[in-house]
N, C-alpha and C positions, 0 to 999 in steps of 0.2 A: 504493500500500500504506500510505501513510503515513496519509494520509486516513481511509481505511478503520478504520486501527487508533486514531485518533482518534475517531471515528463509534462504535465497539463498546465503549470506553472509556467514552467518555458515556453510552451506553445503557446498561451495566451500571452505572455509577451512581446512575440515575434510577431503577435498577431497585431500589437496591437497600433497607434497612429507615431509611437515615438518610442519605439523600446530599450532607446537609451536612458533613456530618463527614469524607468523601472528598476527597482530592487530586488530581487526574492530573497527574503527571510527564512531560515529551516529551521524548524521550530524544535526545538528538544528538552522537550515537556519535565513535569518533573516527576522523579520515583513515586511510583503510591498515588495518593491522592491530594490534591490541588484545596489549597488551604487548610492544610491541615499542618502542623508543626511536628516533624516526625523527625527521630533517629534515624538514621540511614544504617540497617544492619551492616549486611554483608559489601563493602565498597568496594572491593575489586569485581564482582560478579556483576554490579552497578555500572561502572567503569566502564564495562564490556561492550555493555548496553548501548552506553552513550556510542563507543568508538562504534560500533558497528552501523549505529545511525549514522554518527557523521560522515564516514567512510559512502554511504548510498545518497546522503543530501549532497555531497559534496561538487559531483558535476552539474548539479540544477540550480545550487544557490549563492548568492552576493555576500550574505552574512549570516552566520549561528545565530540563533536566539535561543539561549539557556531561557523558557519565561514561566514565570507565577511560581517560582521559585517561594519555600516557606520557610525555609531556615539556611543558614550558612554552611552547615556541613552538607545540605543537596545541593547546591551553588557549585562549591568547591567542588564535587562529586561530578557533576555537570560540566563544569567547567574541563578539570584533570580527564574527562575522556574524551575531549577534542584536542586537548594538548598530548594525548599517547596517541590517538592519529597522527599526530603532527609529528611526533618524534616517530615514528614508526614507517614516515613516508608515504602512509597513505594517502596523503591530500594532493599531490602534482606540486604544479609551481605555483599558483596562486595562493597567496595568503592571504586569508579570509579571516574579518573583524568577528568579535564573537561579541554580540550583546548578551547584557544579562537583566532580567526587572525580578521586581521579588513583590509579592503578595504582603500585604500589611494588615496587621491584626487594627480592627476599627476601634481606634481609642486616639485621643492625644498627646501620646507617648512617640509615637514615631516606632513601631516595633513590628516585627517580622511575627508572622502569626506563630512562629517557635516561641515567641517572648524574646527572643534575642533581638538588641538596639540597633535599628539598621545603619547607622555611623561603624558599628564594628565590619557591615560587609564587607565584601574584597572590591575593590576598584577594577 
């Protein structure tokens, strides 16, 4: 599915009046469940997960998006498995920006729905 939705991206681009001025985003969602403030068990099996995504986004997309990230150790987690692509040589020659957004617990603390402050996340 991934693929695919890589593949139809592209071609709505090519399709469209100025495809230069188009981005694709690949999206690399977060472990588990989305707003939720979770430990990340097992992080090399995680890891995995990620490279193997980015590894199949990597010829359809402009930039990574790690998004709705809940806490800083799925972040980091997210993050570390487009960096083992990368060291690993999977990506070609383009290097490719990696965003990241994080989910925020609704209060006016400014906190990542882990309870962790999001001033500590990673830049």
């Amino acid at each position: 599915l991934i693929k695919i939705a890589g593949e139809q991206a592209k071609k709505a681009r090519e399709s469209s009046k100025d495809p230069s001025s188009i981005r694709i985003a690949g999206s690399l969602p977060p472990y588990g469940f989305s707003y939720v403030g979770m430990k990340i068990p097992d992080n090399s099996d995680i890891v995995s997960s990620y490279v193997k995504m980015t590894r199949v986004l990597y010829p359809y997309v402009d930039v990574f998006l790690c998004e709705t990230m809940s806490s800083i150790d799925e972040a980091v987690t997210a993050l570390s498995g487009v960096q083992s692509a990368k060291k690993e040589g999977e990506l070609g020659e383009r290097d490719l920006s990696v965003w990241l957004s994080f989910s925020l617990f609704e209060s006016d603390a400014v906190e990542l729905n882990s309870g962790e402050k999001l001033e500590k996340a990673p830049e």
